[in-house]
N, C-alpha and C positions, 0 to 999 in steps of 0.2 A: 504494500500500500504506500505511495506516496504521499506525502504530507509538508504543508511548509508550517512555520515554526518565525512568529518573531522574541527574540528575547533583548533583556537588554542585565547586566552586572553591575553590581556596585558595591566595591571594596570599600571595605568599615574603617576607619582608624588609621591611613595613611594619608602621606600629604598632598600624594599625585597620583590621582589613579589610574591614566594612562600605561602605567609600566605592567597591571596588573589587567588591565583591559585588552592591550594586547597580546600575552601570552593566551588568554582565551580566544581571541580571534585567529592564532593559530592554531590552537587546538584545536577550534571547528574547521580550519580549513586543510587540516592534515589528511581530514576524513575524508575529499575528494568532492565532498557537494556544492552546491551552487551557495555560494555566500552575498549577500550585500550588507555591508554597513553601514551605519548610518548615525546622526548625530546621537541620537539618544537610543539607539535599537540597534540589533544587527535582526535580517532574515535571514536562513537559511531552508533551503528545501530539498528533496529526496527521500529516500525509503522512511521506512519509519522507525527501524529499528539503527541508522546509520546517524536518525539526525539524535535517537536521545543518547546513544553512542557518544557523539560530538558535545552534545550536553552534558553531559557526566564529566568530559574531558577538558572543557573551555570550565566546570566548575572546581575541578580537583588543582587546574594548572596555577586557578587563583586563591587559590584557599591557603596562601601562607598565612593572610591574616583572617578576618571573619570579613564574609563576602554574603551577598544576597545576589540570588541570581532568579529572576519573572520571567516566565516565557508564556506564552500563547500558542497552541499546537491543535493546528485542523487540518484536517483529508477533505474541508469542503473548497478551501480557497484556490484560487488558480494559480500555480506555479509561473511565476512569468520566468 
């Protein structure tokens, strides 16, 4: 089943969180799927088990310190 996925992270208690945002953005993009980022979001979309894969992954990469990570995940939206 395909499915797209926007999420977005937010590292707790540093002072930049850039350095923490993108080691998740490579984690999701290690995984080979269609990525967009974006100011306050990134999409991602692909199988289904590929993107919470990538999810697990962009959340483990930033979890040196305490991190929130929100995603939104549907099989109805169109993959653009």
């Amino acid at each position: 089943m395909e499915v797209s996925c926007q999420f977005a992270l937010y590292p707790l208690g540093v002072e930049r969180l850039g350095p923490q945002v993108d080691k998740a953005l490579a984690a999701v993009s290690a995984h080979g799927l269609q990525v967009q980022p974006g100011p306050m979001a990134t999409l991602v979309s692909g199988p289904l088990d590929d993107v919470f894969a990538a999810l697990a992954d962009a959340f483990r990469s930033a979890a040196a310190t305490g991190v929130v990570l929100v995603a939104t995940v549907s099989n109805a939206c169109p993959v653009a």
